[in-house]
TIMARRO-548217 format. One line per 2 residues: number of its first residue (from 1); their letters; for each residue z, y, x of C-alpha. Coordinates in steps of 0.5 Angstrom, whole numbers, plus 500, padded with zeros to 3 digits. Layout:
N
NUM> A> Z:Y:X; ...
//
This chain:
108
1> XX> 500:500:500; 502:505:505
3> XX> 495:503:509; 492:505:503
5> XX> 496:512:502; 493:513:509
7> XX> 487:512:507; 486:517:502
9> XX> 490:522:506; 485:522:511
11> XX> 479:522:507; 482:529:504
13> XX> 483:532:511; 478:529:512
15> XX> 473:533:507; 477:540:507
17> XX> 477:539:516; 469:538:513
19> XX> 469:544:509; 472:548:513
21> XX> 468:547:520; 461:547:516
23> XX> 462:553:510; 468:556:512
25> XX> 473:555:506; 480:557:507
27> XX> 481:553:500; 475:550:497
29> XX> 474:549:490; 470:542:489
31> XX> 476:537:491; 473:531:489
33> XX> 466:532:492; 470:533:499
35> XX> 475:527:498; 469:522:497
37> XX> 465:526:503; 471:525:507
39> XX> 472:517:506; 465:516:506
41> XX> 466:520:513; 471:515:516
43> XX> 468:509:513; 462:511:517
45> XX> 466:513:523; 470:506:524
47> XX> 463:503:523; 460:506:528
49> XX> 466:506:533; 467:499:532
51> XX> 459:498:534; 461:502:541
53> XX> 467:498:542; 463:492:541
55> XX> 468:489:535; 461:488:531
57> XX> 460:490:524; 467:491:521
59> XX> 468:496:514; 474:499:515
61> XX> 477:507:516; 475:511:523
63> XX> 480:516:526; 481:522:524
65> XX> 477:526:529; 470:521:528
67> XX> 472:522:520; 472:530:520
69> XX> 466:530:525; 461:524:521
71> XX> 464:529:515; 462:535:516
73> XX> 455:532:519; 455:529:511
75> XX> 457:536:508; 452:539:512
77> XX> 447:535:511; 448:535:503
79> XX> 450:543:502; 443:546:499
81> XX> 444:554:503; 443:550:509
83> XX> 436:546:508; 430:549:512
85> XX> 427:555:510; 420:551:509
87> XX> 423:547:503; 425:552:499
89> XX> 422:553:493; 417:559:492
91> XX> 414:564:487; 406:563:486
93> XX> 406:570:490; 410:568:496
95> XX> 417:571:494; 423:568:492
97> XX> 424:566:486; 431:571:482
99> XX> 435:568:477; 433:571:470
101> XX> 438:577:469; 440:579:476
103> XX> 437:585:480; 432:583:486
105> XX> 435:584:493; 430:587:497
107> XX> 424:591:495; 416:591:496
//
């Protein structure tokens, strides 16, 4: 039980760690994304150090430091302001599209 209680303990410093580094969020709103990308991390983390050690293939939670790297690496890669510019969806005339109500922020 208390291994378990460590388990999702890391995984939400983990994803807080994460968010932290990537977005600069003091206090995040969207916990439970964080929580699932923090476990997701440690999972991949103790995969990964398992295959270096040369233990084999074996599912089970990486240290704190490989799970808050492999998270923020997961956060950034799911977070959409930081794709490349090029897959961005544009306007038919090249401009980025606005939201309906809201004023331009640059001019022409």
């Amino acid at each position: 039980m208390w291994s378990m209680m460590a388990f999702i303990l890391i995984g939400l410093v983990a994803g807080w760690a994460a968010s932290l580094l990537v977005r600069g969020e003091m206090h995040p709103t969207d916990w439970g994304r964080l929580f699932l990308i923090g476990v997701a991390g440690s999972l991949i983390a103790g995969i990964v150090i398992d295959l270096i050690l040369g233990y084999g293939f074996h599912l089970r939670p990486g240290g704190v430091i490989g799970s808050i790297a492999v998270a923020s690496l997961l956060l950034w890669i799911t977070t959409p302001g930081r794709r490349p510019e090029s897959s961005r969806r544009l306007a038919g005339d090249g401009a980025h599209r606005e939201r309906k109500g809201r004023r331009k922020h640059h001019k022409r």
